[in-house]
N, C-alpha and C positions, 0 to 999 in steps of 0.2 A: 613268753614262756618263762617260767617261773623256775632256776634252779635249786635254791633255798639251801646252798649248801656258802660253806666260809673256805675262803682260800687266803694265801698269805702273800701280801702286796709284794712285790722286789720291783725298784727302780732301776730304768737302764737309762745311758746316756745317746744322745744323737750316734748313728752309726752301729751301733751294737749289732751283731750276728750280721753286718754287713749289708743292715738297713735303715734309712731312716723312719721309720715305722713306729703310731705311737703306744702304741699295744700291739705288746706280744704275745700270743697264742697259743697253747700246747693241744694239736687238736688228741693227742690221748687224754690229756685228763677233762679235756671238751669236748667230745665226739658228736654233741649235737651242735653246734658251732658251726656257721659256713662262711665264705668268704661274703664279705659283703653286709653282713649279717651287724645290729646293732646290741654293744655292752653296755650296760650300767652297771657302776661300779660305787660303791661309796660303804662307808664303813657303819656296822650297827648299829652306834651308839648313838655318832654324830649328829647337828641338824643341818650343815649346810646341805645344798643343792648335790644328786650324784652326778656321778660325772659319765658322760655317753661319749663313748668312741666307737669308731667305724673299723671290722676285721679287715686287713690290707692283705694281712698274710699267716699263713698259718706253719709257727717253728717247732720241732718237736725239740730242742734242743735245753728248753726250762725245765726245771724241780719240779718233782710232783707235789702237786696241789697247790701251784703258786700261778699268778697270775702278772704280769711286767708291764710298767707303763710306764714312757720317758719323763726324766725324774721334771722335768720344766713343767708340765703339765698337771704330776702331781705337786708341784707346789703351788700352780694355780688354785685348785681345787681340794687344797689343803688335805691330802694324803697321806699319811706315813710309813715309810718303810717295815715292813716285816710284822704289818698288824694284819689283823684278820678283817676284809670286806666281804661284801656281801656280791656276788653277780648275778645279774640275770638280764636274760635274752629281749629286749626290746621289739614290741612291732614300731619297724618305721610309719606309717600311721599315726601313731600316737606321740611321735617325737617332728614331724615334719615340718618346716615354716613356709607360708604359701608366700613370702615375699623376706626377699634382703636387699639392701640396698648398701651399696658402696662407694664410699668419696673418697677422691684421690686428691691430695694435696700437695701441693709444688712439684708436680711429676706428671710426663707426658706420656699416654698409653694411645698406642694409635686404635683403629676400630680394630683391625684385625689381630692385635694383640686383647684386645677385649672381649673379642667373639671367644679365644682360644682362652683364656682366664674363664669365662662363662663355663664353657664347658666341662672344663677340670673343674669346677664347682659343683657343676649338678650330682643332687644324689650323693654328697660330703657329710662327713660331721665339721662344722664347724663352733670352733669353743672361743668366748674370750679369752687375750693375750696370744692366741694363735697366730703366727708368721705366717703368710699364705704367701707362698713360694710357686714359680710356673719358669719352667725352661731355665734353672739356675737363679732366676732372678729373682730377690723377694722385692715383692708388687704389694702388701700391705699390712699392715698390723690388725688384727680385729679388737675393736672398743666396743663399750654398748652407752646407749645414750636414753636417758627417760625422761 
């Protein structure tokens, strides 16, 4: 779903409005937005790659017409503060990976902490430089390898 409209990026830090959450939400000035639901985001001009996050939660608490993504994230994916990107609504279909695969090094995960990592997995966005965190603990870093 194509919203074709420009909104102005604001950075938040881990914790902000009392989540750690990597996008946040205004479901007024998104109203067709649902939880669960997949963003891209990236700015008009730019060529890198956009960036796709998963809605966790929806704040009414942001500016109008602005859109918040924690600021680590945008510095992955090379983002700037208080410029104008572009968003639009993603079918998961077109974003989905039929396979990932994950190696854990010097670090012992039993099965049943891997069954319950699995799970909080499925159905994720997950991005390079992402911390993947489960029950307090972080369990691993995501790299990509070619």
């Amino acid at each position: 779903m194509k919203i074709n409209k420009s909104y102005k990026l604001v950075l938040h830090k881990k914790g902000f409005g009392g989540s750690d959450d990597e996008l946040v939400v205004n479901p007024k000035v998104f109203p067709q937005v649902g939880l669960r639901d997949i963003i891209e985001i990236a700015h008009p001009t730019d060529e890198y790659s956009p960036l796709l996050l998963q809605v966790k939660s929806l704040k009414e608490d942001l500016q109008k017409d602005s859109i918040s993504v924690d600021q680590t994230v945008a510095q992955a994916f090379k983002l700037r503060a208080y410029q104008d990107v572009i968003v639009n609504i993603v079918d998961p279909k077109d974003v989905t990976l039929d396979l990932v695969e994950l190696t854990f090094k010097d670090q012992y995960i039993g099965r049943g902490d891997m069954w319950r990592l699995k799970k909080s997995l499925v159905s994720t966005c997950a991005y390079v430089t992402q911390k993947v965190e489960f029950a307090g603990i972080r369990f691993c870093e995501i790299f990509t390898y070619i």
